[in-house]
C-alpha positions as CSV (number, residue, x, y, z in Angstrom):
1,X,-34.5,23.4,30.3
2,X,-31.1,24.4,29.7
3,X,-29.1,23.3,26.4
4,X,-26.1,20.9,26.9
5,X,-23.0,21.5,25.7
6,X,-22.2,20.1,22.4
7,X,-20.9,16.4,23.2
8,X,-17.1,16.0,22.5
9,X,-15.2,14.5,19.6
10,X,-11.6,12.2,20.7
11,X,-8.2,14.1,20.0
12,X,-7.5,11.1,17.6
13,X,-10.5,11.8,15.4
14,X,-9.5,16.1,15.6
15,X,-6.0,15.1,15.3
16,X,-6.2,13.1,11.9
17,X,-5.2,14.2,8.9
18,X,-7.4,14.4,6.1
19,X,-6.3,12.1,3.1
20,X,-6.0,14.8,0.2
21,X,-6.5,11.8,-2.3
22,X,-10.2,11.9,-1.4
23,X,-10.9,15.2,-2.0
24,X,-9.4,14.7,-5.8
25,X,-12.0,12.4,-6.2
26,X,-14.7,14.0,-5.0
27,X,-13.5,16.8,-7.4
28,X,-13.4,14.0,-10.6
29,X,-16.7,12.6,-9.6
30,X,-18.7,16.1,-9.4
31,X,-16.8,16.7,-12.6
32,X,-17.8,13.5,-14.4
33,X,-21.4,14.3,-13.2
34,X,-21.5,16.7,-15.4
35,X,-20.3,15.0,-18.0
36,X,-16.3,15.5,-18.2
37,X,-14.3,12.1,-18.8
38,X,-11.8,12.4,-15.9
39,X,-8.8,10.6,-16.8
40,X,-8.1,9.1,-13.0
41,X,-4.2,8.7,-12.5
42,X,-4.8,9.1,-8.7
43,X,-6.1,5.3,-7.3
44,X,-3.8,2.5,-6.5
45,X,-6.7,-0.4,-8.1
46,X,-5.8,-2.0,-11.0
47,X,-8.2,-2.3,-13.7
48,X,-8.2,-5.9,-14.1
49,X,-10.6,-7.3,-10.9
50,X,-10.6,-10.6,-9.6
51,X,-9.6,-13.2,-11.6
52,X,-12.4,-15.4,-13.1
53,X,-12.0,-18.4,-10.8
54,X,-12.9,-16.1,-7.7
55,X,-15.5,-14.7,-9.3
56,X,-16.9,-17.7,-10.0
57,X,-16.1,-19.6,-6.2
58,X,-18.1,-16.0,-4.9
59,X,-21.3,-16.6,-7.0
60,X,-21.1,-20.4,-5.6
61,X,-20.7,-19.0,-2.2
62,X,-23.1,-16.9,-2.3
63,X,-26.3,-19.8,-3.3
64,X,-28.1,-19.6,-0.2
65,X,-25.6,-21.6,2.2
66,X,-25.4,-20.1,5.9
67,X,-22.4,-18.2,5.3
68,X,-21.9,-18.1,10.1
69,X,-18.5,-16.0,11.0
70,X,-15.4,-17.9,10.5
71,X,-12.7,-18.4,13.6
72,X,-10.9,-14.8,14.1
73,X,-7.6,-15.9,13.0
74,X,-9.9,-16.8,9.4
75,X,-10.9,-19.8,7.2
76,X,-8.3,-22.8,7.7
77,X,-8.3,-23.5,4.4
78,X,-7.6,-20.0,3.1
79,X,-4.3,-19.8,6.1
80,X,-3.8,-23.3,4.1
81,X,-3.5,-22.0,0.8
82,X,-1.6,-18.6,1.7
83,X,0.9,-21.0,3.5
84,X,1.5,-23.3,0.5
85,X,1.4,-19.8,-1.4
86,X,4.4,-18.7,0.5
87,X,6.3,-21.7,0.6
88,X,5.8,-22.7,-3.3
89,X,6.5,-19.1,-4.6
90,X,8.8,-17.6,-2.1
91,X,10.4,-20.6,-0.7
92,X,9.4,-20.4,2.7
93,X,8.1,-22.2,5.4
94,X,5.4,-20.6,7.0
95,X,2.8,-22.1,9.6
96,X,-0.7,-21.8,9.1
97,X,-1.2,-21.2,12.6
98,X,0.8,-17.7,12.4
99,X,-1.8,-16.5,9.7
100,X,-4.5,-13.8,10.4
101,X,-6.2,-13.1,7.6
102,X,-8.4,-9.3,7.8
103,X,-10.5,-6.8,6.5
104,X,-7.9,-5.8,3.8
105,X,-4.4,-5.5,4.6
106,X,-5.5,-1.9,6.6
107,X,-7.1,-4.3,9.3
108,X,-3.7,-6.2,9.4
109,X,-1.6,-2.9,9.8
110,X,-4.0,-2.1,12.8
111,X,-4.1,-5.2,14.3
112,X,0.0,-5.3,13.8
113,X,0.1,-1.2,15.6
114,X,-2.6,-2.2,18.1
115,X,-0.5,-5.2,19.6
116,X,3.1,-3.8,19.3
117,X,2.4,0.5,20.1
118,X,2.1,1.3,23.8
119,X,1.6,4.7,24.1
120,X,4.7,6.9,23.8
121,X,6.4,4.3,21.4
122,X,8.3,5.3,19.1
123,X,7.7,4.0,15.2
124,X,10.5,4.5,12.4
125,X,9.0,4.2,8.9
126,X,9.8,6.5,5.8
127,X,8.9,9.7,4.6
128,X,7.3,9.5,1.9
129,X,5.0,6.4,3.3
130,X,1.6,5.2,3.1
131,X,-0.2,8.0,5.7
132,X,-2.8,5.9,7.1
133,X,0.0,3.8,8.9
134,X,1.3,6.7,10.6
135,X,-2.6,7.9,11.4
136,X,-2.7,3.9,12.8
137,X,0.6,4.6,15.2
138,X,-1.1,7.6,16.0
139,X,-4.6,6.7,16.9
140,X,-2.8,4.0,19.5
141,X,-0.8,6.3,21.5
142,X,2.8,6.3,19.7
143,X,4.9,8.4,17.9
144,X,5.7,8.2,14.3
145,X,9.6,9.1,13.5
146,X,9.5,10.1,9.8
147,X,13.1,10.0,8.3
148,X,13.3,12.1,5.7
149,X,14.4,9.6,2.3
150,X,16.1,10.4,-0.9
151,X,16.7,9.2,-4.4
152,X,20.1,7.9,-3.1
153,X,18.5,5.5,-0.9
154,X,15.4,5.0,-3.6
155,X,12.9,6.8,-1.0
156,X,13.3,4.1,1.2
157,X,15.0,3.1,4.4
158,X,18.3,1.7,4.9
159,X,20.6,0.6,8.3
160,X,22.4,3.7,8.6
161,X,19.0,5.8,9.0
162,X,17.3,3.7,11.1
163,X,20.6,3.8,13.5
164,X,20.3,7.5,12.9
165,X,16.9,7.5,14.3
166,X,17.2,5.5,16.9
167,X,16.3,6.3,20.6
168,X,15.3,4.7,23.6
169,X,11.7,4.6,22.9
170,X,12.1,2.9,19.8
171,X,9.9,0.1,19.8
172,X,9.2,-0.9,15.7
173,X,10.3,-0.4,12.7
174,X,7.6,-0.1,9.9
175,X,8.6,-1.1,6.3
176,X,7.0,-0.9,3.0
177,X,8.8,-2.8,0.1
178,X,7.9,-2.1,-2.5
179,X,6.1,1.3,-1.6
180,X,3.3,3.4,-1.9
181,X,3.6,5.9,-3.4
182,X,7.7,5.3,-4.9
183,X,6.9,1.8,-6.1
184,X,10.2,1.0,-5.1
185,X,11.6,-1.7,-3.1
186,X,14.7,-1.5,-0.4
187,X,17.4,-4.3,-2.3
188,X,16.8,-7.2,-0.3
189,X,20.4,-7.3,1.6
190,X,19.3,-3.9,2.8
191,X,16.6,-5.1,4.5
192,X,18.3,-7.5,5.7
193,X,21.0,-5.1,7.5
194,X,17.6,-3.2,8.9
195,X,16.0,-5.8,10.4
196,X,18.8,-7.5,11.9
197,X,19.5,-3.9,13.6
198,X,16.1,-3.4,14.7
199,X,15.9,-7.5,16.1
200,X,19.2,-7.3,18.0
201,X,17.8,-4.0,19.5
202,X,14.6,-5.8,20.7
203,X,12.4,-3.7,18.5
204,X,9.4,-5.1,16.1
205,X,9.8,-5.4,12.6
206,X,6.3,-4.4,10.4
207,X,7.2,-5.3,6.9
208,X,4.0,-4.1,4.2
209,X,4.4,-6.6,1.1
210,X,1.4,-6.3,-0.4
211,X,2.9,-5.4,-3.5
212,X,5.4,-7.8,-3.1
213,X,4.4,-10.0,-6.2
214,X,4.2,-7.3,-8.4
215,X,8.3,-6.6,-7.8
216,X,10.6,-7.5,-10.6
217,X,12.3,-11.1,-10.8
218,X,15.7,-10.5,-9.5
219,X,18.2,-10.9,-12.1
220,X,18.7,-14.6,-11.8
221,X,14.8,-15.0,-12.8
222,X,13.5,-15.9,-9.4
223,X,10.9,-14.1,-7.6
224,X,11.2,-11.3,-5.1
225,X,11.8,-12.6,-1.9
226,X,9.6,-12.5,1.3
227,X,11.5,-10.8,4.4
228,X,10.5,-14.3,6.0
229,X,13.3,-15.6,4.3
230,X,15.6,-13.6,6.5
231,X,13.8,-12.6,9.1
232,X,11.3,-15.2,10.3
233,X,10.3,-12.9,13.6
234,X,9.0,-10.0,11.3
235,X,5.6,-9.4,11.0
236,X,4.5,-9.5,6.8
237,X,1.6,-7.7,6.3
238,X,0.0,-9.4,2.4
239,X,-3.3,-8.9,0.8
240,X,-5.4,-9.9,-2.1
241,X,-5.9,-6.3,-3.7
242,X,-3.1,-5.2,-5.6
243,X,-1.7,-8.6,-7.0
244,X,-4.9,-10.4,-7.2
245,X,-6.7,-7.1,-8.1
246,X,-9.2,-7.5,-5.4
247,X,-9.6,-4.4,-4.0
248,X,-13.0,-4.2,-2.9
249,X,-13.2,-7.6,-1.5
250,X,-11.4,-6.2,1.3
251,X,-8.8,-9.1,2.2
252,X,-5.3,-9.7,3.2
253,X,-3.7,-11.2,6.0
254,X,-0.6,-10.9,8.3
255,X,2.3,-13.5,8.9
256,X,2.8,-13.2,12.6
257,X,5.5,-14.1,15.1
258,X,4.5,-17.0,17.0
259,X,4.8,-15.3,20.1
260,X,2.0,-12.2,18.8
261,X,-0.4,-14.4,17.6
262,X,-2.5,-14.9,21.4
263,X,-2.4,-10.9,21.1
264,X,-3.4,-10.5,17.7
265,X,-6.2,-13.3,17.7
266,X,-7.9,-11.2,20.9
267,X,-7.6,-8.2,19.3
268,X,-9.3,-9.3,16.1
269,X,-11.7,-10.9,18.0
270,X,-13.1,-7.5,19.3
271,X,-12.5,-5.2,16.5
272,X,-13.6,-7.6,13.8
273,X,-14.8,-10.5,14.6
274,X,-13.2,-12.2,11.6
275,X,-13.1,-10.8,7.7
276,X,-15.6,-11.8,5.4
277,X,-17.1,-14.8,5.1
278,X,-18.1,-15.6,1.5
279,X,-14.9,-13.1,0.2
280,X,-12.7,-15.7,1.8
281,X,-14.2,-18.4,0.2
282,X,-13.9,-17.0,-2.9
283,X,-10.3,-16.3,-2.5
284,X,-9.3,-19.8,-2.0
285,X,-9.4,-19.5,-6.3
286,X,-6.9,-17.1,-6.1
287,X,-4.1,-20.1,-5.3
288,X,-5.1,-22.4,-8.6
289,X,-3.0,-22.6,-11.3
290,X,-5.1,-20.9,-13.9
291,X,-5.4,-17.3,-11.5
292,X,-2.2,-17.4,-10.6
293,X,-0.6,-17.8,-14.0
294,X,-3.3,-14.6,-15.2
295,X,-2.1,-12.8,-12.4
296,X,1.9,-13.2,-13.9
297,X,0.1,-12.1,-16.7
298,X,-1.1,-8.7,-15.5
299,X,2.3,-8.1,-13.8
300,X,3.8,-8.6,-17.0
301,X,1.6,-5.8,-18.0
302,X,2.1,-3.4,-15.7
303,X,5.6,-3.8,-16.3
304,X,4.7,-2.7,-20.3
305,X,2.9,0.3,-18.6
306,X,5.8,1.6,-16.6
307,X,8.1,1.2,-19.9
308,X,5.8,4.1,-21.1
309,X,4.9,6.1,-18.2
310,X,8.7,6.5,-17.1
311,X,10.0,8.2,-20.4
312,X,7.0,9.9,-21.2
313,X,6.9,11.8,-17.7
314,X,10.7,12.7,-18.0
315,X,9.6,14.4,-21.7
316,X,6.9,16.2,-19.7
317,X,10.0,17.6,-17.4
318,X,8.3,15.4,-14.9
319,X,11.4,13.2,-13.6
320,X,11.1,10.3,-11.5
321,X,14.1,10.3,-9.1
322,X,14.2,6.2,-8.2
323,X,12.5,4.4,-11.1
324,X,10.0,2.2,-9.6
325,X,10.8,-1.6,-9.6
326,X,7.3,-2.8,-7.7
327,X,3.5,-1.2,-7.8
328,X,2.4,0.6,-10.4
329,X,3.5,4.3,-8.9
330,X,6.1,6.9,-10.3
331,X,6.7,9.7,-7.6
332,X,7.6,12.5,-9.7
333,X,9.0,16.0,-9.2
334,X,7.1,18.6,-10.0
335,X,9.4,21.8,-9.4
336,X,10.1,22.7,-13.1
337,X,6.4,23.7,-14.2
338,X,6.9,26.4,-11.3
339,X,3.7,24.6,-9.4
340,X,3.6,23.5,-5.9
341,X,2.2,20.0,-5.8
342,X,-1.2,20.7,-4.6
343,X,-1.7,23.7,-6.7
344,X,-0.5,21.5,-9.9
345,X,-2.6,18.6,-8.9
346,X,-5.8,20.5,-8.6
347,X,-5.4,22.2,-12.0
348,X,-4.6,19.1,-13.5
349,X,-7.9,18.0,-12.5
350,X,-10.1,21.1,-13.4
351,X,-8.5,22.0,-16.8
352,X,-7.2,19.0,-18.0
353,X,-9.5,16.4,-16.1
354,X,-6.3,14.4,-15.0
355,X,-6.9,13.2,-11.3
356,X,-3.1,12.8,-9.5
357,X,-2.6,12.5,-6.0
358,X,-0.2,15.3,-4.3
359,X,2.9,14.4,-2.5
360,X,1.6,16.2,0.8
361,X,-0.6,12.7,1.5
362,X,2.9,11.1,1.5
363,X,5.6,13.4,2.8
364,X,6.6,16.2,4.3
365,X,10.3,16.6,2.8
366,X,8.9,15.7,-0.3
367,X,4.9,16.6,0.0
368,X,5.7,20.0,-2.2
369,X,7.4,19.4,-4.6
370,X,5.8,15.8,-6.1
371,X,3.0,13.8,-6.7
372,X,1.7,10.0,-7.3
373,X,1.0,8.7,-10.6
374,X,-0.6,5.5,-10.9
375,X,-0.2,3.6,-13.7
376,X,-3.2,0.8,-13.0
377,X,-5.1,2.3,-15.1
378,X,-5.7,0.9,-18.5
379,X,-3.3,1.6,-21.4
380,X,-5.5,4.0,-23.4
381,X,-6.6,6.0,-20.4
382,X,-2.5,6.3,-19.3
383,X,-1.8,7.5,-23.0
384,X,-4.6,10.3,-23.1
385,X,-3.5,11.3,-19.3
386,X,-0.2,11.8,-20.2
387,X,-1.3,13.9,-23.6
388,X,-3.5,15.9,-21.5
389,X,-0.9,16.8,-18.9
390,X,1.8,17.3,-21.6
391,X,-1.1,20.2,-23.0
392,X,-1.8,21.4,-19.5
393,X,2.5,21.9,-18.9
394,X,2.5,23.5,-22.7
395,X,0.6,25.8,-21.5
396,X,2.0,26.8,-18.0
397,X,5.4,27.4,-19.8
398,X,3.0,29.5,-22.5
399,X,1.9,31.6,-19.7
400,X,5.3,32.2,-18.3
C-alpha cells in the first residue's frame, strides 16, 4: 500500500503571520516556571477584572438554569442596555436592532471584514495597527494598504492620507481610535474629515472603539465621543474587555448600518452561532450605576499610571513620540540603546525578566525601531519594570 501525500494546509493558515507577542510569553512563563518573577509589560488586560456586580449576575447564571443559545444578533436585553449605554454616555441614538453582540470584539472585526471584503478589496488602516485585523482582511481575500503614520499625525490616520491612498479598489477604511499599540486617538474633527471622504466615495467605514471609554474627557469635561455621532453609517466595533476589564469573558459587540445587519446576522449565524450565553447575562451588570461609576474609577487610574510611565520612559532615553490620550499603551522608540526592537525586547525578558511586546507585531515603518508598553499592570509591578529596564539600559551604555 502506497503512502499518501501529506494532506495540504490553506495559503491563509501558511500565509499568516505569527503574533511575536505570544512567543514573549511563552518565554515569561517557561521563565516563571522556574521560579523568576517576570514583570509582564507586554498584555493589553487590566488588572482589575470584572466588576463585582458581573461577577455576582455570572454565579446567579450559572445555578443550574438551561443556559439554550441566545438569537445570533445576542440577548435583547444586553442590545437594550448597550443601546441606552450609548445614548446616556455618548449622546446617541442607537437602535437595538443594529446591535450584534460577539465572541469578543475579534468576532465583531471578522464578522465586520467577512461582510464588507470581496476578494481583491482594498482596506486602508494604519501602520502601526492592531495585526490580527489585517490577518482578518487577509484571510477573506483583500488587501491591506498600510499607510505608513508619524508622530505628526499621532500614528494615526488623517484625510489627506487616506486621499493619498486611495484607488479604485478601495472598498473600507479601517480605524482604530484610540489605538493599539499608540493609545492615541485621531482628534474627533479628523475623523470626521475621514469618514466623510471615505462615505462620499462609497467605501465602508470600520471604526475599533473599544477603548473608547478609557479616552480622556475633552476639555469641556464631556466624554469622548462615539463616531456615531457623526457618522451614523459607520460600523463601531465595542467590547466589554478593556473598559469593563473583561477580558476573558470574551464579549463585545458591533453597531451596524441598518443596511449590513441581514448580512452580518447570517454570517454569525454560521460562524458562531451566537456569543456566550451565561457571559451575556452577566454583563447586563456592567450598565448599573455602581459598575459603571468603579469603571470611571479605574480610568481615573490608569490615567495616574500614564503620569508615571510617560516621564519615566523618556529618563530611560525611551521617548514616546505622541503621548497616549486612550488605552493604557506608550509606543516608544528604542533607537538610542543601539538595540533593534526584537533584539531589545527579548533581552529585556531574559536578563531583566521585563516582558514588552516589539513593534514588528505592529508596523513595518515603525516595527524596528519601537515597542509596546502596557501600563494595565498594577502600580508596583510598573514601578519595578521600569527600575529593571532602567538597570538593563545602564548596562548596555556600560558595555558600549
Amino acid at each position: 500500500m502506497t503512502e499518501r501525500e501529506p494532506m495540504k494546509v490553506a495559503q491563509r493558515a501558511l500565509r499568516a503571520e505569527p503574533f511575536h507577542a505570544m512567543s514573549i510569553g511563552q518565554r515569561a512563563s517557561e521563565l516563571e516556571a522556574g521560579g523568576a518573577h517576570v514583570v509582564k509589560l507586554s498584555l493589553g488586560e487590566p488588572d482589575f477584572g470584572a466588576p463585582p456586580a458581573v461577577r455576582e449576575a455570572m454565579v446567579d447564571a450559572m445555578d443550574g438554569r438551561p443556559l439554550p443559545y441566545t438569537p445570533a444578533m445576542g440577548l435583547p436585553a444586553l442590545r437594550e442596555e448597550i443601546a441606552g449605554y450609548y445614548r446616556e454616555v455618548h449622546g446617541v441614538a442607537v437602535d437595538p436592532a443594529r446591535i450584534i453582540v460577539t465572541s469578543g470584539a475579534s468576532a465583531a472585526l471578522l464578522l465586520a471584514t467577512a461582510a464588507t471584503t470581496d476578494p481583491g478589496d482594498e482596506v486602508v488602516m494604519a501602520d502601526p495597527s492592531y495585526p490580527c485585523n489585517r490577518e482578518l482582511v487577509q484571510a477573506f481575500g483583500g488587501e491591506v494598504v498600510a499607510v505608513p503614520t508619524t508622530p505628526a499625525t499621532r500614528f494615526q490616520l488623517d484625510a489627506s492620507l487616506v486621499d493619498a491612498a486611495w484607488t479604485e479598489r478601495t472598498a473600507s477604511v479601517m480605524v482604530a481610535t484610540p489605538s493599539n499599540p499608540t493609545g492615541t486617538a485621531i482628534p474627533f474633527d479628523e475623523l470626521e474629515r475621514v469618514c466623510r471622504l471615505a462615505r462620499e466615495r462609497g467605501a465602508w467605514r470600520i471604526v475599533d472603539e473599544i477603548y473608547l471609554d478609557l479616552q480622556d474627557d475633552a476639555p469641556d469635561g464631556t466624554p469622548a465621543r462615539s463616531v456615531l455621532a457623526i457618522d451614523p453609517g459607520a460600523i463601531a466595533i465595542g467590547s466589554f474587555s478593556k473598559f469593563f476589564g473583561m477580558t476573558g469573558w470574551r464579549l463585545g459587540w458591533a453597531v451596524l448600518p441598518e443596511n449590513l445587519v441581514d448580512a452580518a446576522e447570517r454570517l454569525a449565524v454560521n460562524f458562531f452561532l451566537c456569543a456566550s450565553t451565561p457571559a451575556q447575562i452577566a454583563a447586563t451588570a456592567a450598565f448599573t450605576d455602581e459598575s459603571l461609576a468603579l469603571c470611571a474609577e479605574r480610568r481615573a487610574e490608569f490615567q495616574r499610571r500614564r503620569a508615571f510611565v510617560l516621564p519615566a520612559l523618556a529618563d530611560l532615553g525611551l521617548p514616546v513620540g505622541a503621548a497616549p490620550d486612550g488605552a493604557f499603551y506608550a509606543y516608544c522608540d528604542v533607537s538610542s540603546t543601539g538595540l533593534d526592537a526584537w533584539t531589545f525586547c527579548r533581552r529585556a525578558l531574559d536578563e531583566a525578566h521585563v516582558a514588552i511586546t516589539p513593534g514588528r507585531d505592529f508596523s513595518t515603518a515603525t516595527g524596528e525601531t519601537h515597542v509596546r508598553i502596557s501600563y494595565a499592570a498594577a502600580e508596583g509591578e510598573l514601578r519595578e519594570g521600569i527600575r529593571r529596564l532602567g538597570r538593563l539600559i545602564d548596562g548596555l551604555s556600560s558595555a558600549t
